[in-house]
VOBA-1610 file (N, C-alpha, C; in pm, whole numbers, padded with zeros to 5 digits, always signed):
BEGIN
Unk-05354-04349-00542Unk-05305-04258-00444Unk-05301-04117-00501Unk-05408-04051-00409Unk-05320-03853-00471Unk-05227-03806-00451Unk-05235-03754-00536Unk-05071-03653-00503Unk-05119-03530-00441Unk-05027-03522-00297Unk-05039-03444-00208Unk-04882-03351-00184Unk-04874-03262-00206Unk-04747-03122-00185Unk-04755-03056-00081Unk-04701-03218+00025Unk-04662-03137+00136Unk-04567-03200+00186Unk-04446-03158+00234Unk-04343-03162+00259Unk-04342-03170+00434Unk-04254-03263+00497Unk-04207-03222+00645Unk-04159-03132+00702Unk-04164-03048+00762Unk-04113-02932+00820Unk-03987-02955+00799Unk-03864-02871+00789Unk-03726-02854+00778Unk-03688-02797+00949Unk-03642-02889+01051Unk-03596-02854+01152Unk-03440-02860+01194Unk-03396-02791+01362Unk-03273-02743+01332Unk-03236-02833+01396Unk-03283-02951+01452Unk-03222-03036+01553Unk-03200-03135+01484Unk-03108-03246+01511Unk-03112-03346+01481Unk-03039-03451+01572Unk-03127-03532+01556Unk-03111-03670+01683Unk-02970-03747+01663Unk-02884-03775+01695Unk-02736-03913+01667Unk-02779-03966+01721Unk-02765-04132+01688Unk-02757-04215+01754Unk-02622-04248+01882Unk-02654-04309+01965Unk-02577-04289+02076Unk-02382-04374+02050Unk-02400-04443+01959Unk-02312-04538+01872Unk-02238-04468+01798Unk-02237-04322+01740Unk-02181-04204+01675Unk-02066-04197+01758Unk-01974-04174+01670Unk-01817-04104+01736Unk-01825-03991+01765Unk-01710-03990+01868Unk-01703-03821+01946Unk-01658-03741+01824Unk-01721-03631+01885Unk-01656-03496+01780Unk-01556-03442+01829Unk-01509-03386+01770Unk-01350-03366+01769Unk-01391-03185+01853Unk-01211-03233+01929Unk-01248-03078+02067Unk-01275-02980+01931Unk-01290-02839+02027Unk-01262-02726+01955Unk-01085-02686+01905Unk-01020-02754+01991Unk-00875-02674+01951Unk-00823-02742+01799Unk-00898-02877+01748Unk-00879-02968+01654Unk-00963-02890+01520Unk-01022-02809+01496Unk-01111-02731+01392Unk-01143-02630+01400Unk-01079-02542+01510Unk-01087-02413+01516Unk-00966-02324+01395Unk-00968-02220+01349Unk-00840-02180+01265Unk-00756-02050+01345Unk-00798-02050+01458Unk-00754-01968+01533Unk-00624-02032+01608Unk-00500-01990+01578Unk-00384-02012+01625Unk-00319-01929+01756Unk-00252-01989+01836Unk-00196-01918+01965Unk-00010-01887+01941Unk+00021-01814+01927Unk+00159-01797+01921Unk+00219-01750+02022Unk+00355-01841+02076Unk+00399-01807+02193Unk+00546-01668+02147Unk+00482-01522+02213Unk+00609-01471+02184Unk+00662-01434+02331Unk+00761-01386+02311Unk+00840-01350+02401Unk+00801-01218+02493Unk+00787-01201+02625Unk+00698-01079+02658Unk+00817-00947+02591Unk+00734-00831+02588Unk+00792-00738+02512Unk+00845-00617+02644Unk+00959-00599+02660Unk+01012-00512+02743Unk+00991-00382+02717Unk+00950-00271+02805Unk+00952-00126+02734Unk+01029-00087+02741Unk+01112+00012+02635Unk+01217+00089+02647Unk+01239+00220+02715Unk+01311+00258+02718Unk+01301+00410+02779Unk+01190+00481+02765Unk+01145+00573+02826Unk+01019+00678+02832Unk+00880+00535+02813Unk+00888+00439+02844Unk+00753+00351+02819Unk+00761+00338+02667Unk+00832+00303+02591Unk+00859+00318+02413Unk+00829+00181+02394Unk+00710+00084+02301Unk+00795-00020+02309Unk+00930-00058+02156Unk+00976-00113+02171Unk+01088-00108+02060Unk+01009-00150+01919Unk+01126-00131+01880Unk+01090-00182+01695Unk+01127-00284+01682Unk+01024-00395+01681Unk+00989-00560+01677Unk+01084-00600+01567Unk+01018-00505+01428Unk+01084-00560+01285Unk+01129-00475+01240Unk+01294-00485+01314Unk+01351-00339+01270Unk+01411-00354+01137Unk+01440-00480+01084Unk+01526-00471+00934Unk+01411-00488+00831Unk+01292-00489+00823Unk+01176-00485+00753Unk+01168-00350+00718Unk+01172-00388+00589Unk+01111-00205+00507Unk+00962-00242+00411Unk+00876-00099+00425Unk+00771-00112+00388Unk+00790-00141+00246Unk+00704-00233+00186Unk+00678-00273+00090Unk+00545-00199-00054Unk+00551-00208-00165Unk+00441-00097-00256Unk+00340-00167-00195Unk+00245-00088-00222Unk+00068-00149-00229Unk+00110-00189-00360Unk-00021-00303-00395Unk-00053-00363-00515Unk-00152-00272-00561Unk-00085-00312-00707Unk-00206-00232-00823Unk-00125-00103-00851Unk-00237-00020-00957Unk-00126+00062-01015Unk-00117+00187-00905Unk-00064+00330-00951Unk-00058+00387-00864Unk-00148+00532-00898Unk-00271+00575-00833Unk-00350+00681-00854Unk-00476+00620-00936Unk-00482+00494-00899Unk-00611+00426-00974Unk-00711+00321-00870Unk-00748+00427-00741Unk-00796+00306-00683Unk-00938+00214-00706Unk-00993+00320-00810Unk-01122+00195-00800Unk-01097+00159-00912Unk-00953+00097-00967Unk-00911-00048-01045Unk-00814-00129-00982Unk-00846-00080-00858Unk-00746-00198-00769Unk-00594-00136-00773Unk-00576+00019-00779Unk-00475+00052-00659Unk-00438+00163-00608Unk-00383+00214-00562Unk-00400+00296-00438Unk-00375+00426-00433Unk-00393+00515-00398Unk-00355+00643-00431Unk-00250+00662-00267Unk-00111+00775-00327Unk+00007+00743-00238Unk-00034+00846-00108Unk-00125+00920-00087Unk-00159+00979+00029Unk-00233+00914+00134Unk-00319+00789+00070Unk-00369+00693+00158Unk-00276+00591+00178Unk-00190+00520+00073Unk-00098+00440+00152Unk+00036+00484+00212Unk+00026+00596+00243Unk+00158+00622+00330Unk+00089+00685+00401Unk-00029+00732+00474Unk-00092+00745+00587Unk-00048+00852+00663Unk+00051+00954+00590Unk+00110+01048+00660Unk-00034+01151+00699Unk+00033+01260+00786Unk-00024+01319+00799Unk-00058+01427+00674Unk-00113+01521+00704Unk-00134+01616+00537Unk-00035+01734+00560Unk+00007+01791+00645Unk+00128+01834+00605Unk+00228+01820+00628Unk+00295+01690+00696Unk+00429+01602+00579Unk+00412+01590+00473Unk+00297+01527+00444Unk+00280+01483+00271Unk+00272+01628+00189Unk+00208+01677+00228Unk+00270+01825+00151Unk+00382+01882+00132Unk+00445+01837+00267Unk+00616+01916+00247Unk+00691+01840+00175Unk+00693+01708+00190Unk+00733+01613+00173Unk+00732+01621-00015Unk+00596+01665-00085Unk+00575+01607-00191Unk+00631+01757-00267Unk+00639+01878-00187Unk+00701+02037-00240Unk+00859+02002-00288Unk+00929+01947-00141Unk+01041+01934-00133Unk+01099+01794-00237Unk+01008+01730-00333Unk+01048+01637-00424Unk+01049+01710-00526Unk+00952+01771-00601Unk+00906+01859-00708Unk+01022+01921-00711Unk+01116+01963-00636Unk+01190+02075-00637Unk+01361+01947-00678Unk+01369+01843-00595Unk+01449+01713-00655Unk+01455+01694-00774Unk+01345+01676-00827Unk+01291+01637-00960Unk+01329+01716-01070Unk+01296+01873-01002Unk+01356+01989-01089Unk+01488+02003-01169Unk+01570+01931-01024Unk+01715+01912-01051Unk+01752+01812-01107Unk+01760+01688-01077Unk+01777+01576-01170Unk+01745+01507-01272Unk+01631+01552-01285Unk+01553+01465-01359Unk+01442+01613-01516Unk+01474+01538-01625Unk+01432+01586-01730Unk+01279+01588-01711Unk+01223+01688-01695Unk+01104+01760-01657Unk+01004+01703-01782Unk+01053+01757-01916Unk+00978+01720-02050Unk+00948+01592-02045Unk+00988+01519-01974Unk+00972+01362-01996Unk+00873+01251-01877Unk+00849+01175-01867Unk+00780+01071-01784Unk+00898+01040-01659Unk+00849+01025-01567Unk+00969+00895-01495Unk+01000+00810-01503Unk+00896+00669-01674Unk+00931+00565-01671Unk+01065+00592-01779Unk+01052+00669-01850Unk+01172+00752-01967Unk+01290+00783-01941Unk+01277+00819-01809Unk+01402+00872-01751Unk+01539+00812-01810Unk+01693+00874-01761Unk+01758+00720-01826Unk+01780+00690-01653Unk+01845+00601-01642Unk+01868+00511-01553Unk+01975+00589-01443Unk+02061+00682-01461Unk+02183+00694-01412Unk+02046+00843-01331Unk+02008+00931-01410Unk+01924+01057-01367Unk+01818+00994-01233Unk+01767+00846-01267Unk+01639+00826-01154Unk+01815+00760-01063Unk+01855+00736-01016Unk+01978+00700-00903Unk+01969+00789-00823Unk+02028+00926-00882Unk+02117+01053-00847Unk+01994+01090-00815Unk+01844+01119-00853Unk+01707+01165-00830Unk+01700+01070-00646Unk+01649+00942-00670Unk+01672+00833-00555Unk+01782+00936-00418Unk+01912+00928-00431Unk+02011+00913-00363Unk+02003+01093-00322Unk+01926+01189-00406Unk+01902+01308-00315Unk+01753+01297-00274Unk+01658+01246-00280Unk+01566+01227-00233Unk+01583+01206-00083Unk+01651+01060-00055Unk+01698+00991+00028Unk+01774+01107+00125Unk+01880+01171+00053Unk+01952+01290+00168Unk+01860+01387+00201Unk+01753+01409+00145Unk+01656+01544+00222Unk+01562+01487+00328Unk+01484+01361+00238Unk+01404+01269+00332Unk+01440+01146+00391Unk+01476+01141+00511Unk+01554+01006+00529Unk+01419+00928+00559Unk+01333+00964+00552Unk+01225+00855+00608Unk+01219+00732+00494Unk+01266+00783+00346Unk+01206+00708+00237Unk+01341+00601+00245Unk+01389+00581+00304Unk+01533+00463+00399Unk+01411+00345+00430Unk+01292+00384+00499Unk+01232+00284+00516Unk+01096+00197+00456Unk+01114+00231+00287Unk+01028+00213+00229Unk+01149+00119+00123Unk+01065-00016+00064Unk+01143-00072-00064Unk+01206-00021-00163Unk+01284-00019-00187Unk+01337+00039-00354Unk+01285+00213-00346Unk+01270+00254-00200Unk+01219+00397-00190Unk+01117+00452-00337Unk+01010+00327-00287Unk+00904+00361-00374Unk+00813+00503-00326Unk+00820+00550-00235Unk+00755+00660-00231Unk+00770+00792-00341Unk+00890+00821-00337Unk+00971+00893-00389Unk+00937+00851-00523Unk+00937+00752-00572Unk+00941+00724-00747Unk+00807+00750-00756Unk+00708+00765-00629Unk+00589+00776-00682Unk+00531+00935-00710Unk+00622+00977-00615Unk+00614+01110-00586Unk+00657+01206-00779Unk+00743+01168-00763Unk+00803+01171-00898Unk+00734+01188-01014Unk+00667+01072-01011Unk+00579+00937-01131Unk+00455+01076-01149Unk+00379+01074-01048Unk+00253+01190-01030Unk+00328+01320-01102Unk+00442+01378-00994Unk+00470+01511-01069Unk+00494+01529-01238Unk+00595+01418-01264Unk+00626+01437-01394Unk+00540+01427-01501Unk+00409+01297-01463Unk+00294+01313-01560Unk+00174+01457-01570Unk+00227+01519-01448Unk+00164+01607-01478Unk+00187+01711-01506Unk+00315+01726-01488Unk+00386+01873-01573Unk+00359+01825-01696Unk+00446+01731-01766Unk+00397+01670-01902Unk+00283+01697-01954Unk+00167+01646-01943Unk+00087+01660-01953Unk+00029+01809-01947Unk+00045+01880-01854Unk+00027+02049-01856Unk+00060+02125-01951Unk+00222+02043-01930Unk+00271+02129-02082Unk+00231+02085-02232Unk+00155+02025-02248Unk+00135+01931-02378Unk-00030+02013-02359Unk-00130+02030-02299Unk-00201+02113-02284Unk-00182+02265-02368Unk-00084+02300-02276Unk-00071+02464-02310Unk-00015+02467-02436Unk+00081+02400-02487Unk+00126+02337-02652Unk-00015+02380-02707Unk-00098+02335-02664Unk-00200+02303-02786Unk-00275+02385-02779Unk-00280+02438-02702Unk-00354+02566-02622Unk-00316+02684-02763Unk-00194+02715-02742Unk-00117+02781-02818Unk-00153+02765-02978Unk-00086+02686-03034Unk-00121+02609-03159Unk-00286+02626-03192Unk-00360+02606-03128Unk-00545+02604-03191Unk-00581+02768-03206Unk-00490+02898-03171Unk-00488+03017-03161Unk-00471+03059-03313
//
């Protein structure tokens, strides 16, 4: 016998015998779920309410100002507009000024300075009420202080190589 290299066509149909069990509906292997909620009433002016009102926003994952290593930079995850986030990030710098030791990092800080930093943050911006552990603010912080630091450790050396 020769050897011949040819193969049967690969087709898309295929025949069951009529003796085959039923297949199972669609609602049995679909992953699409139906949840029954409650219809949602509008509030005054057509508003609808706040579904999850004791829910506070939670950090993005990953670190912070590193997104192509997996995490996020804080102007994209707080989605504000650009000038809140500007006022917003003036009116911390100027927090920061006050409480918190400038020469140093925010992870350095001592403990009692990032509170009192937190707890006037919180009285200028009440929005950061609805963020975890008012991570915005520590982030806000975190950015400024590495980079004064850093500026000033610059101009140090700046100085010094003269």
């Amino acid at each position: 016998m020769d050897y011949c290299p040819y193969y049967s066509p690969i087709t898309l149909r295929k025949i069951f015998d009529k003796d085959r069990s039923p297949s199972p509906s669609t609602s049995e292997i679909t992953l699409r779920r139906v949840f029954d909620f409650d219809p949602v009433h509008l509030g005054e002016n057509n508003e609808t309410p706040n579904l999850v009102s004791n829910t506070l926003i939670p950090r993005p994952r990953g670190p912070l100002s590193k997104p192509n290593h997996g995490g996020y930079t804080l102007r994209h995850a707080l989605g504000w507009d650009d000038r809140t986030y500007k006022e917003v990030q003036e009116g911390l710098h100027g927090v920061c000024d006050r409480y918190l030791d400038i020469s140093t990092t925010f992870h350095k800080q001592t403990p009692d300075a990032v509170s009192k930093f937190l707890q006037a943050a919180r009285e200028q911006f009440p929005i950061f009420g609805e963020y975890v552990d008012q991570w915005p603010a520590s982030d806000f912080a975190t950015m400024y202080l590495k980079n004064k630091v850093g500026n000033d450790r610059a101009k140090t050396r700046a100085r010094t190589d003269k």
